[in-house]
C-alpha positions in Angstrom: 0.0 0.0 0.0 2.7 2.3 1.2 4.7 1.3 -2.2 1.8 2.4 -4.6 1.1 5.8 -2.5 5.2 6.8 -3.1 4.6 5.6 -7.1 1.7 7.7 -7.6 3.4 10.3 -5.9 6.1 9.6 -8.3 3.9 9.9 -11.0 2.0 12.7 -9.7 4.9 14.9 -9.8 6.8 14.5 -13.3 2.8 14.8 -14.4 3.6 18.3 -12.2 6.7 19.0 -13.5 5.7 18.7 -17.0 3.0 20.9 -17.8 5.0 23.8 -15.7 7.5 23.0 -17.9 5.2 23.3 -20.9 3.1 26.3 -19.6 6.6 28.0 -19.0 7.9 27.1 -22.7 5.1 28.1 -24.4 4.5 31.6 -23.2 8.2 32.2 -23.2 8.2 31.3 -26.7 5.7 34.0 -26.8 7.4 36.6 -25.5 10.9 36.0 -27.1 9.4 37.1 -30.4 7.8 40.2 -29.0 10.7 41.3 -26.8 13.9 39.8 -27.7 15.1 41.4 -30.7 18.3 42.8 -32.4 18.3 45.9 -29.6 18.0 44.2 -26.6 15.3 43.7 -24.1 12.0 45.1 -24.3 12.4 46.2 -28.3 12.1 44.5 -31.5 14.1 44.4 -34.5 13.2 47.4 -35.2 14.3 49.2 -32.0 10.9 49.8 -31.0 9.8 49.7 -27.7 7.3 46.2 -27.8 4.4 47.3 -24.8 1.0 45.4 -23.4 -1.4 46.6 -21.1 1.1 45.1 -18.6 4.2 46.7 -19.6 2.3 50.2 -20.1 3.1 51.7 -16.6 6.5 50.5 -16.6 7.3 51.9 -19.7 5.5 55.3 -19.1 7.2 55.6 -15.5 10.8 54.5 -18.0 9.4 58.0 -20.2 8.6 60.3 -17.3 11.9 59.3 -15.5 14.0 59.6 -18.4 12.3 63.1 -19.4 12.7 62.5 -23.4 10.3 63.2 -25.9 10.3 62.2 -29.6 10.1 64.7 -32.3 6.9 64.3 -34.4 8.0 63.7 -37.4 5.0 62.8 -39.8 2.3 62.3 -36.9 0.2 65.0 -35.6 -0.3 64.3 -32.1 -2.3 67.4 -31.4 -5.4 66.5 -34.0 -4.9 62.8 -32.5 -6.0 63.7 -29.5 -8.3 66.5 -30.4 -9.8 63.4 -32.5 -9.9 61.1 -29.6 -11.8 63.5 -28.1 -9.4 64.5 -25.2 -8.5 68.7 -24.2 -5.1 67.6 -22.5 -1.8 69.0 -23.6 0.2 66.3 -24.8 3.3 65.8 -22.3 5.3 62.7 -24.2 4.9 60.6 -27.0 6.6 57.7 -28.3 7.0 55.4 -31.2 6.1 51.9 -30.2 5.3 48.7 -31.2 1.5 47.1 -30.0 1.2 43.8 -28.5 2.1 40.2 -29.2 1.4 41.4 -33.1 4.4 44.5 -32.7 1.2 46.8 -34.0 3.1 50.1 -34.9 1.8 52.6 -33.1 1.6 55.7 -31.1 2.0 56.0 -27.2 0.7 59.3 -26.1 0.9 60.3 -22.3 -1.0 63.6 -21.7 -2.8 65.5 -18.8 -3.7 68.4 -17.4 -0.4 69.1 -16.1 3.3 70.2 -17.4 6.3 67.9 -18.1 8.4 69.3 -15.3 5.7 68.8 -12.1 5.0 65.1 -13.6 8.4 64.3 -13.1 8.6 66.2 -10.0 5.8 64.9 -7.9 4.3 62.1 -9.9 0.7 61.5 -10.5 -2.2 60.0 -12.7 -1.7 60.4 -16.6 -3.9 59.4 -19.3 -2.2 57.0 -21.6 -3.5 57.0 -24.9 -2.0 53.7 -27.9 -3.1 55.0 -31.5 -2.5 53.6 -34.9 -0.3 56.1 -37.0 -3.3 56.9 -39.1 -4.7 58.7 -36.0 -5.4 62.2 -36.7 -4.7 62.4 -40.8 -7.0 64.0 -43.1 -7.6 61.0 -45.2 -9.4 59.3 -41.8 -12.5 62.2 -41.6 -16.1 60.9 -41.3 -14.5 57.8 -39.7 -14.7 56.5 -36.1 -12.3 57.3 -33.6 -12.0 54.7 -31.8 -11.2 52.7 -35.0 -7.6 53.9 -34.5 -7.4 53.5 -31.0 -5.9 50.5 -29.7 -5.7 51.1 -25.8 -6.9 54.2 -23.7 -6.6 54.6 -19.7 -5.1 56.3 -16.9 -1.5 54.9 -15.5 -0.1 56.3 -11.8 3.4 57.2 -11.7 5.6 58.1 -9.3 8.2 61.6 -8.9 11.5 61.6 -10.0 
């Protein structure tokens, strides 16, 4: 009796053992696309910055913290937002890449506050993911929350 408890204890375990093993593998495989590329951690191939809903806060604290903020280059942030529907001044934006699926897209942070008091004393931000094709001409009569991809708040802390 005692022999067949310790075997299907045995048993029970490697049984254990192996789907932790599986469950492990196959969501690491999962994330080494999204996150491991040619720049390091957190970025793909392209040197974007790959971000989820859980990676968002990190990665806006990372922004806040590190007090840079991309030039616009060919996307209007201002009519993105004013298309989204929000009043705030836009306080950092960055270039990233959506998801499991590396969407490109847009990361705006914006509030009713400045850069400089964010960083100082922290606080609530809205957080707003868009597609590129946020804010162009070419999108009129179309919903806006067809080019959204995630909207929230995120709390960070001070500098």
């Amino acid at each position: 009796m005692i022999l067949i408890a310790v075997v299907l204890s045995v048993l029970l375990g490697i049984l254990l053992a192996f789907a932790l093993q599986t469950s492990t593998t196959s969501s690491t495989g999962m994330g080494s696309t999204s996150v491991e590329g040619s720049s390091g951690p957190g970025r793909n191939a392209s040197g974007l910055s790959v971000i989820t809903e859980s990676t968002l806060g990190p990665e806006v604290q990372r922004l806040v913290d590190s007090g840079t903020i991309q030039p616009m280059a060919n996307f209007d942030a201002a009519q993105c937002l004013s298309e989204q529907g929000s009043q705030d001044s836009l306080l950092i934006m960055e270039e990233v890449a959506w998801g499991p699926e590396q969407t490109p897209a847009w990361l705006l942070i914006h509030g009713p506050m400045d850069r400089e008091t964010l960083r100082a004393s922290g606080g609530t931000v809205s957080t707003t993911v868009v597609l590129p094709t946020c804010g162009t001409a070419d999108e009129k009569g179309a919903d806006p929350a067809d080019s959204r991809l995630w909207s929230g708040r995120v709390m960070i802390g001070g500098v």
